[in-house]
TORPA-4810 file (N, C-alpha, C, O; in nm, 3 decimals):
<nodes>
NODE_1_-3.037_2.674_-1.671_-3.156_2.746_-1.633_-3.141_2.791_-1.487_-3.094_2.720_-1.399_X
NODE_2_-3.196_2.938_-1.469_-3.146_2.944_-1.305_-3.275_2.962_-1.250_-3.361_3.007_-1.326_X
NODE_3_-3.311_2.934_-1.117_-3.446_2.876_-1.070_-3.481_2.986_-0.972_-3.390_3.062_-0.939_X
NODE_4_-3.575_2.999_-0.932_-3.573_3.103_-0.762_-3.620_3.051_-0.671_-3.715_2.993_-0.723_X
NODE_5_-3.622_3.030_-0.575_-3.618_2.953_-0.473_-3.751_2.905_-0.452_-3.760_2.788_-0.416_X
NODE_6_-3.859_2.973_-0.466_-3.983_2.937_-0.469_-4.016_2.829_-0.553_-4.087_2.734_-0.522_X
NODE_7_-3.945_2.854_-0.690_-3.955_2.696_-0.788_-3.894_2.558_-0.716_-3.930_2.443_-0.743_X
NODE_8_-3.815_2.590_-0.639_-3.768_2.429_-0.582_-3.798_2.390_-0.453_-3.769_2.281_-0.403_X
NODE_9_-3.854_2.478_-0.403_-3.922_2.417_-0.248_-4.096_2.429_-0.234_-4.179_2.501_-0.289_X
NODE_10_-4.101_2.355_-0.164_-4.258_2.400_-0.138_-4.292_2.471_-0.016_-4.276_2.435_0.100_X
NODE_11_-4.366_2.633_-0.084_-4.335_2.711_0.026_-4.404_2.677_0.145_-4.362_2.678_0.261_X
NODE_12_-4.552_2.637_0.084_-4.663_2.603_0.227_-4.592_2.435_0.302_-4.614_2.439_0.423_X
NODE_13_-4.550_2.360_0.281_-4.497_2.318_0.333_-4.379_2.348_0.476_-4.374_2.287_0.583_X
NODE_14_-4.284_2.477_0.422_-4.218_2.534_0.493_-4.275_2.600_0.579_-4.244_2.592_0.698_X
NODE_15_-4.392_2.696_0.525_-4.432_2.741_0.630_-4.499_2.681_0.728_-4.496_2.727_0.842_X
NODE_16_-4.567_2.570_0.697_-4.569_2.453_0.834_-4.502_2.418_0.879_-4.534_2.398_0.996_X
NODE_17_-4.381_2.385_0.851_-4.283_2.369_0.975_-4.257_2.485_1.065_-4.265_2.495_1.187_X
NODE_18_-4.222_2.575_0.964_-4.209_2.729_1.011_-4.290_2.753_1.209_-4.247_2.785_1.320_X
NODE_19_-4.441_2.709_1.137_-4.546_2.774_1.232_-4.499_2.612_1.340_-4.443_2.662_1.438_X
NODE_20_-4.499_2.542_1.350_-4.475_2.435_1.399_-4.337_2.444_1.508_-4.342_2.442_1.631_X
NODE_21_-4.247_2.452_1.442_-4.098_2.460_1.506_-4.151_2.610_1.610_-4.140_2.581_1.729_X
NODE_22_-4.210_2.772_1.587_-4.226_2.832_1.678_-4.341_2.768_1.758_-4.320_2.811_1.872_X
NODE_23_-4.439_2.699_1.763_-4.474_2.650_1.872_-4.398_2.594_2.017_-4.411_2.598_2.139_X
NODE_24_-4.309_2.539_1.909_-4.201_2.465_2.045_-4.081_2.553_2.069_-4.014_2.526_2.169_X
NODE_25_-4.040_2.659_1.991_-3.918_2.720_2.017_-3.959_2.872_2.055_-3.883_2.945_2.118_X
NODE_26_-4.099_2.915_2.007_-4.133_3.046_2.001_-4.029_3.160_1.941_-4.002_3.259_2.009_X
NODE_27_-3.976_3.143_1.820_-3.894_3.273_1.764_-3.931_3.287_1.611_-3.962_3.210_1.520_X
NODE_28_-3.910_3.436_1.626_-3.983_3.441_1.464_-3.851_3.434_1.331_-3.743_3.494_1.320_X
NODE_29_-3.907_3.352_1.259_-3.823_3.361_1.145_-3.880_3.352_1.018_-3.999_3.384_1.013_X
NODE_30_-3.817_3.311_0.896_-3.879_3.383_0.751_-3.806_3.355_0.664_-3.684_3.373_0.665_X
NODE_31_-3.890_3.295_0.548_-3.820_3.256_0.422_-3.803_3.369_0.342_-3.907_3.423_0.304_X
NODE_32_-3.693_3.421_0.305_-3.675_3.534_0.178_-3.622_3.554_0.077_-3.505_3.590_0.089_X
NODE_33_-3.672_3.543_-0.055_-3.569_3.521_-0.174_-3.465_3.659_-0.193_-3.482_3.774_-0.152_X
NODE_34_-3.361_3.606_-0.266_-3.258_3.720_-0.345_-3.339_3.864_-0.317_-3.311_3.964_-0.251_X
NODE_35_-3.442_3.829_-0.391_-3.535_3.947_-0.446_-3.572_3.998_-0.322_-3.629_4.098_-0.365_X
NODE_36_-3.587_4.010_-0.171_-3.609_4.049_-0.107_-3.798_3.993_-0.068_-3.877_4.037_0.015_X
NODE_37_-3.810_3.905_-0.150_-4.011_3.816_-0.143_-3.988_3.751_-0.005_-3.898_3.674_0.028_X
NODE_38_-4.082_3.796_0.062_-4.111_3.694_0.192_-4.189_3.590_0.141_-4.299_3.593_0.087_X
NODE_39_-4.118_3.504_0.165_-4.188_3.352_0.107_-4.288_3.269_0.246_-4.401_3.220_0.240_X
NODE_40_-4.206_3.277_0.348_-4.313_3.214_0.453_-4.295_3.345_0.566_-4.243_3.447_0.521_X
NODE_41_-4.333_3.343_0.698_-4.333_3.427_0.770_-4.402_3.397_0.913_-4.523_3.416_0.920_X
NODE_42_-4.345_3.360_1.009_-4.420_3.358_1.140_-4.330_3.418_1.242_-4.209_3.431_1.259_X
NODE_43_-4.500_3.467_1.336_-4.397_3.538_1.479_-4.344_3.620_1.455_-4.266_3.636_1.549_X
NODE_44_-4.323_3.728_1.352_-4.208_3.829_1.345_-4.301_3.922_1.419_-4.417_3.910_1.457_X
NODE_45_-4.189_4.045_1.428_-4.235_4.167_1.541_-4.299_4.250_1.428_-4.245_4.292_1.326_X
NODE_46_-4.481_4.270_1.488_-4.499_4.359_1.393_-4.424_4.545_1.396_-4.410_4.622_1.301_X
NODE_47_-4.401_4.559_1.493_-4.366_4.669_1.476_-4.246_4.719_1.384_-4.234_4.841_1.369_X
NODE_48_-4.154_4.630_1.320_-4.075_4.634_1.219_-4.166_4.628_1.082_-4.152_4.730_1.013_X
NODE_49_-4.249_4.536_1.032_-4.373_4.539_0.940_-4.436_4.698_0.902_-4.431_4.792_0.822_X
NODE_50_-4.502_4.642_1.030_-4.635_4.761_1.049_-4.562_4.923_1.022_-4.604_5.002_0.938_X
NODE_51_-4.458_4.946_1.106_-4.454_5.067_1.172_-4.319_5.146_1.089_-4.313_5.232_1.001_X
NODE_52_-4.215_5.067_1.169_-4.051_5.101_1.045_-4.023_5.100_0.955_-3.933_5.172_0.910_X
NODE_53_-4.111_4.985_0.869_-4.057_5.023_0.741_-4.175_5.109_0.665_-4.159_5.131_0.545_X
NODE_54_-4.285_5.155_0.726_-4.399_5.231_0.681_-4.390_5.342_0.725_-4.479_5.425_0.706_X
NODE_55_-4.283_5.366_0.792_-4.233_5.521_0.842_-4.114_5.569_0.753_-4.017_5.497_0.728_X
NODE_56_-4.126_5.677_0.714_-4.014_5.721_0.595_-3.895_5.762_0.681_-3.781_5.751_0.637_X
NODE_57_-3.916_5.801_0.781_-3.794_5.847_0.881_-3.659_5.717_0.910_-3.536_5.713_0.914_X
NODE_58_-3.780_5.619_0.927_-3.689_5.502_1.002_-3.722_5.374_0.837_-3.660_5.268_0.845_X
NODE_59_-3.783_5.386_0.751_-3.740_5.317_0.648_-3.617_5.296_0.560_-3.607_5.224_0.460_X
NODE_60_-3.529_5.372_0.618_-3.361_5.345_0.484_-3.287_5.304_0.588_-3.179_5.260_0.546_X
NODE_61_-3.299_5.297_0.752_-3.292_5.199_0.847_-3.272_5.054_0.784_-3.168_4.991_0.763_X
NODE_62_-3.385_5.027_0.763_-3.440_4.890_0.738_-3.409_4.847_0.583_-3.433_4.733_0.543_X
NODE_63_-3.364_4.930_0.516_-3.298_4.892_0.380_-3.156_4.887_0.430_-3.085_4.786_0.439_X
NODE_64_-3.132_4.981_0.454_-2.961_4.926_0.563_-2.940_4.795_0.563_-2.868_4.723_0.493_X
NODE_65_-3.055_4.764_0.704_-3.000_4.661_0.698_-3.034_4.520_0.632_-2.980_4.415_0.666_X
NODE_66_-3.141_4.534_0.522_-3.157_4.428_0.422_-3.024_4.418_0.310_-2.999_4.317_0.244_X
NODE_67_-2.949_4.539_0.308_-2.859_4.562_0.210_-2.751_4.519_0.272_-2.658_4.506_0.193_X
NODE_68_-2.723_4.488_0.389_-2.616_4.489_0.482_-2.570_4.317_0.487_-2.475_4.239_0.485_X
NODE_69_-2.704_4.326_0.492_-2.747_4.125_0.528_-2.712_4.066_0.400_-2.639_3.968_0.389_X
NODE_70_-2.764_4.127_0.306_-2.791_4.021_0.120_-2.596_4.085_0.090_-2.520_3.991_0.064_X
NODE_71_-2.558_4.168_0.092_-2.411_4.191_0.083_-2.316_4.122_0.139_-2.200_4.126_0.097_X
NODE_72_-2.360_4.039_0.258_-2.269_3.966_0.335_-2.282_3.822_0.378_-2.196_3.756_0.437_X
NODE_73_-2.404_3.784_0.338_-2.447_3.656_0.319_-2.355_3.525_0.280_-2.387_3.412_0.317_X
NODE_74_-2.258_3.548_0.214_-2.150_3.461_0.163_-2.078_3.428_0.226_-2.025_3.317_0.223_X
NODE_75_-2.042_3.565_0.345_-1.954_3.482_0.449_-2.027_3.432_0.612_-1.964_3.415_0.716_X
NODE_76_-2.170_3.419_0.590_-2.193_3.333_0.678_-2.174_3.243_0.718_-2.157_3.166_0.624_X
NODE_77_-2.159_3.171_0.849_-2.118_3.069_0.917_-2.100_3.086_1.068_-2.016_3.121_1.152_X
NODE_78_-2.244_3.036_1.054_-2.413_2.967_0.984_-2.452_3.086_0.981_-2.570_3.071_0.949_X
NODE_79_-2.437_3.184_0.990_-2.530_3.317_1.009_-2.460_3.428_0.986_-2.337_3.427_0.996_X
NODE_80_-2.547_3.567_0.944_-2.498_3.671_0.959_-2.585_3.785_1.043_-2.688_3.832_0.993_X
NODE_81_-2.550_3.815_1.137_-2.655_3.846_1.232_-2.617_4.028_1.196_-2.501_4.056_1.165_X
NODE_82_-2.720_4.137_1.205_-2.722_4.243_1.226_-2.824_4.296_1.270_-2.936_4.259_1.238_X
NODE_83_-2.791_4.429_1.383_-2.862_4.491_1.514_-2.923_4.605_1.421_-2.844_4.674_1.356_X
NODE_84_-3.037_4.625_1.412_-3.094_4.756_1.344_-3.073_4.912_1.429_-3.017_4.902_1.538_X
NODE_85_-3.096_4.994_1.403_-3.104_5.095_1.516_-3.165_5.122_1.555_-3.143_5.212_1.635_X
NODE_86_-3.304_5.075_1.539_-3.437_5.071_1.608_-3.445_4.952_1.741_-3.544_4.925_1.808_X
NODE_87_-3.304_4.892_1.752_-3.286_4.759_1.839_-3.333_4.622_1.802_-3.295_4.536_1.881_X
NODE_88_-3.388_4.591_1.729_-3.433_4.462_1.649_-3.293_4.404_1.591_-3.213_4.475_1.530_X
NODE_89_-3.272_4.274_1.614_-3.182_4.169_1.559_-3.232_4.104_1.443_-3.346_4.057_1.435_X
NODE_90_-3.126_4.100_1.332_-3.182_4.038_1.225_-3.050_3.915_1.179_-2.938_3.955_1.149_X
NODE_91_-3.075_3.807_1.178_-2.990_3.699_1.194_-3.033_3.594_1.011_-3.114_3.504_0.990_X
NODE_92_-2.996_3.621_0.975_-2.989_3.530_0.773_-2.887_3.431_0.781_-2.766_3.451_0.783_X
NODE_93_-2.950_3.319_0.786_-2.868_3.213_0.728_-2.889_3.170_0.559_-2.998_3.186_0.503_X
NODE_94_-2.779_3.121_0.496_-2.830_3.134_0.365_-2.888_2.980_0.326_-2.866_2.880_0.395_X
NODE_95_-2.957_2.982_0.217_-3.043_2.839_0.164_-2.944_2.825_0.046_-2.939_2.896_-0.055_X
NODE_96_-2.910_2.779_0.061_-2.793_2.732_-0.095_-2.828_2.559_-0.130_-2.842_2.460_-0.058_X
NODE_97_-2.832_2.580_-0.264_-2.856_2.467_-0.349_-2.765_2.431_-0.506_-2.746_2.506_-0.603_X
NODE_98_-2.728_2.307_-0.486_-2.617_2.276_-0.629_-2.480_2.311_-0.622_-2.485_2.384_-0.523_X
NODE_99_-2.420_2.310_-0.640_-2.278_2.293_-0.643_-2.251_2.480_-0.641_-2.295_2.561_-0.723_X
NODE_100_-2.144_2.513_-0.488_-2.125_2.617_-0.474_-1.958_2.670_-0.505_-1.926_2.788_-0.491_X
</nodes>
């Protein structure tokens, strides 16, 4: 049976740590399945939200680099970091579970 990530963690849980850990570290980060679902979410820049990816000009930007990130994810270690062209850093470490 194959699971999605939301079935084996508890998301509100995470996202308390989530909101917790930026209290003391202040940086935004974010749970996101395969599917591209934001599962938890704190601190991120709204202007990537709000503005870039709700702008058609600068939206295949931002599929870039979701496509860029989920394509290369495998050879992270610990991370796969990519610079948008709007200047925003986007850094994915992967959640892996069960025998890889």
């Amino acid at each position: 049976m194959k699971y999605k990530l939301q079935d084996i963690i508890d998301v509100g849980h995470f996202q308390n740590l989530q909101d917790r850990l930026n209290e003391i570290y202040s940086s935004p980060s974010s749970i996101i399945d395969n599917d591209g679902n934001i599962l938890t979410a704190t601190a991120w820049q709204d202007i990537c939200t709000h503005f870039h990816r709700k702008n058609k000009d600068s939206e295949q930007s931002c599929i870039q680099s979701d496509k860029y990130i989920l394509s290369h994810i495998y050879e992270a270690n610990p991370a796969v970091t990519y610079r948008c062209p709007h200047g925003l850093v986007d850094n994915a470490t992967p959640i892996c579970s069960g025998p890889q």
